[in-house]
Structure formats: C-alpha cells, structure tokens
N, C-alpha and C positions, 0 to 999 in steps of 0.2 A: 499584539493582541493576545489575548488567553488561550492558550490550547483548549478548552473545555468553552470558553465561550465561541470561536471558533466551529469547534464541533457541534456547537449545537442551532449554530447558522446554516449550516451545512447536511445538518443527521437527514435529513429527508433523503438526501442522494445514497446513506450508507444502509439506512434501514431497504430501498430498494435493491442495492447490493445484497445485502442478508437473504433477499428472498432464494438467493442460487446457490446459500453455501449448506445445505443439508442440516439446516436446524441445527449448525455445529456452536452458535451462537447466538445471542438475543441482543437488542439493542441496548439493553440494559446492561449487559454483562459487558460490550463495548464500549458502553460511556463507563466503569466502572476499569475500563483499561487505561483507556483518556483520561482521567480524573488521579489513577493512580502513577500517570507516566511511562507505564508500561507499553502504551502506542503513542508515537509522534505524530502529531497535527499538520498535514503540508495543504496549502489553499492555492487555489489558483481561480480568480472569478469565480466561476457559480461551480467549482469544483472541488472535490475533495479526494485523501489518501491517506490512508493510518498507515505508520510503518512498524514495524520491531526487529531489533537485532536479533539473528538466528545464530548462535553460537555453536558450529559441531568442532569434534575434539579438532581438526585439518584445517575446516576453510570457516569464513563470518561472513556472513552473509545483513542484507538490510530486507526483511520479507515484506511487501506490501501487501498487507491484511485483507484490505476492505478499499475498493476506491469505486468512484462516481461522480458524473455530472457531464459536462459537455467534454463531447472528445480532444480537442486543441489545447486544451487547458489542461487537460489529464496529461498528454504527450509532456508536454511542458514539465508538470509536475515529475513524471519519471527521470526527464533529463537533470532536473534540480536533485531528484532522491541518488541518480547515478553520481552526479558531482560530489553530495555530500559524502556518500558510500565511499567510494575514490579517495574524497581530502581525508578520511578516518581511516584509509588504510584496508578497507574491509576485500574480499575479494567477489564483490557480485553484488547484484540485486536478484532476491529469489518474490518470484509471484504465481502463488494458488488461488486461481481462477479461472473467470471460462475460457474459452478454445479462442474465441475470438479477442483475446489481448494478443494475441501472437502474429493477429493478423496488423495491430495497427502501434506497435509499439519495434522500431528496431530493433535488430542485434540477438534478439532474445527467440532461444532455441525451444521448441516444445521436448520436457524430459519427463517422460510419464505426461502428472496431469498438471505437472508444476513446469512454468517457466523460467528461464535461467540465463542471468548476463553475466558473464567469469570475466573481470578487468585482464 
C-alpha cells in the first residue's frame, strides 16, 4: 500500500500525537514529509509511526518522529523499526517524545528528553 495513502488512514492518531510536540509541527507540514519521503510509513492495525534517518558525524540513528494508536501494535511497530535499523546497519533507534514511551517500550534508556536503543 502507498505510504501517503497509508498515512492518511491513519493521520488521526498522528495529529493527536502533534498535540504534545510544542507546535514544533503541523499536520500539514508532516503529510508534506510523507509525501516527500523524507518520513517512512510503518502500520500496524489501527496504528501508526513515521521514522527518519538521524545522520550525526559517529553514530545513525532511525528517529521515530510521530507515532500513535493502540499500544500492542505500537510495541510491535518498534520491534519491526529495530529489525529494520539493525538489517541497514544503523547503530540505534532514537525517540523524542513523552516520558511515558520509556515506560512501555524495552531496552530504551531515558537520555535528556530523548530516548535511546544503541545495537
């Protein structure tokens, strides 16, 4: 299925997400990431997860942007985005968001206000 069509089966759970990231973006400006590739599409039932490669000069990272919808499915989704990260070589999954991803996602250490899995 279409990443953009995808996403917009889904936008309801990411525009809820948006409401906790300090007007740092619009939904507009996220479907304008989706559409140009620049965030990856991952579904899981009635859930969703935009990722993007975080490139610093040392380590690569796969940042998950934006995610929402039922919990089991989101767990899932990480585990899918960890494999992927993993088979490309990358060294982690990094995620900015609230305090409580820390409580229900494995592995993943609170560093500042961002999350951190280093393979």
């Amino acid at each position: 299925m279409d990443a953009l069509k995808k996403f917009h089966e889904l936008k309801h759970h990411i525009v809820s997400a948006i409401a906790y990231n300090n007007r740092e973006q619009t939904i507009d400006d996220v479907e304008a990431c989706v559409a140009s590739g620049e965030y990856k599409v991952w579904t899981e039932g009635q859930s969703i997860a935009l990722t993007e490669d975080c490139v610093l000069p040392r380590k690569k990272y796969t940042g998950i942007v934006l995610a929402g919808g039922v919990l089991a499915p989101l767990q899932e989704l990480a585990q899918k985005i960890e494999e992927d990260a993993k088979a490309r070589s990358l060294d982690g999954v990094l995620i900015v968001g609230r305090a409580g991803w820390g409580r229900v996602l494995n592995g993943y250490r609170k560093a500042a206000t961002v999350y951190l899995k280093e393979f």
